[in-house]
C-alpha positions as CSV (number, residue, x, y, z in Angstrom):
1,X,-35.7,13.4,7.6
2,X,-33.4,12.7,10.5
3,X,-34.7,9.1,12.2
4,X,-34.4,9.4,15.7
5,X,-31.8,6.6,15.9
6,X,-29.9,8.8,13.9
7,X,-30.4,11.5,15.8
8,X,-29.0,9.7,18.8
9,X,-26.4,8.2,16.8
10,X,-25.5,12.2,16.1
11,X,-25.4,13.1,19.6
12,X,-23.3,10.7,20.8
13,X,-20.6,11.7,17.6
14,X,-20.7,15.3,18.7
15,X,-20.2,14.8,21.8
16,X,-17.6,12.1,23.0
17,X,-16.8,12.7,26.8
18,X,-21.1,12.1,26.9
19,X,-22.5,9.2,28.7
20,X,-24.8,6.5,27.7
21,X,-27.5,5.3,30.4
22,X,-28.8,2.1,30.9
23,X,-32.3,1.2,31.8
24,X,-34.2,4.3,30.3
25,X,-36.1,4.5,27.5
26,X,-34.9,2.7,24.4
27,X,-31.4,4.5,24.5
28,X,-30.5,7.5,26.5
29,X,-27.2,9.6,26.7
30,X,-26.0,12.3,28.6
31,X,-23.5,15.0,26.3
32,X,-21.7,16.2,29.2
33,X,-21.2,19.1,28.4
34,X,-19.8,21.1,31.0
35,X,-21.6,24.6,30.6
36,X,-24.9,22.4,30.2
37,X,-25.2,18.8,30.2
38,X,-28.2,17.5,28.5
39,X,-30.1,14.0,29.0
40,X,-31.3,13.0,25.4
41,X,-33.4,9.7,26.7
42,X,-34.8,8.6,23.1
43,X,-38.8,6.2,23.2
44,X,-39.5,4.6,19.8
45,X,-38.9,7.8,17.3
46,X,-39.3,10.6,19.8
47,X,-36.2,11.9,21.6
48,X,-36.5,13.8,25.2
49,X,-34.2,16.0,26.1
50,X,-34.1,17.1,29.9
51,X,-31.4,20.2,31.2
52,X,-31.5,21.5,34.5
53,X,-29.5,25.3,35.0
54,X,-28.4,26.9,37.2
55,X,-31.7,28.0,39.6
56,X,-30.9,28.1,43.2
57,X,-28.2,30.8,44.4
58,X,-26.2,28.2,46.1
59,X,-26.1,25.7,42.7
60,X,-27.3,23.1,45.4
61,X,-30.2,22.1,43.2
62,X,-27.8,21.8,39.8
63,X,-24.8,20.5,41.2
64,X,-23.9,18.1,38.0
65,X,-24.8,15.3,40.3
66,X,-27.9,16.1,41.5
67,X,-29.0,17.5,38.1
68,X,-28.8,14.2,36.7
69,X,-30.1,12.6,39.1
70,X,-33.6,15.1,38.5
71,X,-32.9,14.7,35.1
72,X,-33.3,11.0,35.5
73,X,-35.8,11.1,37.5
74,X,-37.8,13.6,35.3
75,X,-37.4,11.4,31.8
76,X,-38.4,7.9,34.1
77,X,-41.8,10.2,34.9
78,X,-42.4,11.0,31.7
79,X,-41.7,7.7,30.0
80,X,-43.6,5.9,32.5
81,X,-47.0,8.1,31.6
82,X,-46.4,7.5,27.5
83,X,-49.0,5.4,25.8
């Protein structure tokens, strides 16, 4: 099996315009992409991953800013309610 370290490491290899994030869990990345970016926020030997689409009509809610800005805000609440 795939460790999630590796898994991470994976990530990151596949997709090189992607982001790393400070401060959230113990490693977390963003791929970028452009059709989909994707939070992968990794906690011991889990890995999260947090999208937000496209789900208001005026793309107000997933603008790529404010969708990682949820995103963020979504792994931070889940992290912060694991044992």
């Amino acid at each position: 099996g795939v460790t999630a370290e590796q898994y991470m490491q994976n990530i990151r290899s596949i997709n090189e315009n992607g982001a790393s994030i400070t401060g959230l869990g113990d490693d977390a990345f963003n791929n970028a992409k452009p059709a989909y970016p994707i939070l992968h926020v990794r906690k011991g030997n889990s890995v999260f991953t947090f999208g937000l689409r496209n789900v208001t009509a005026d793309q107000s809610l997933s603008s790529p800013d404010n969708a990682q800005a949820l995103e963020k805000s979504l792994a931070q609440l889940l992290l912060s309610r694991l044992p």
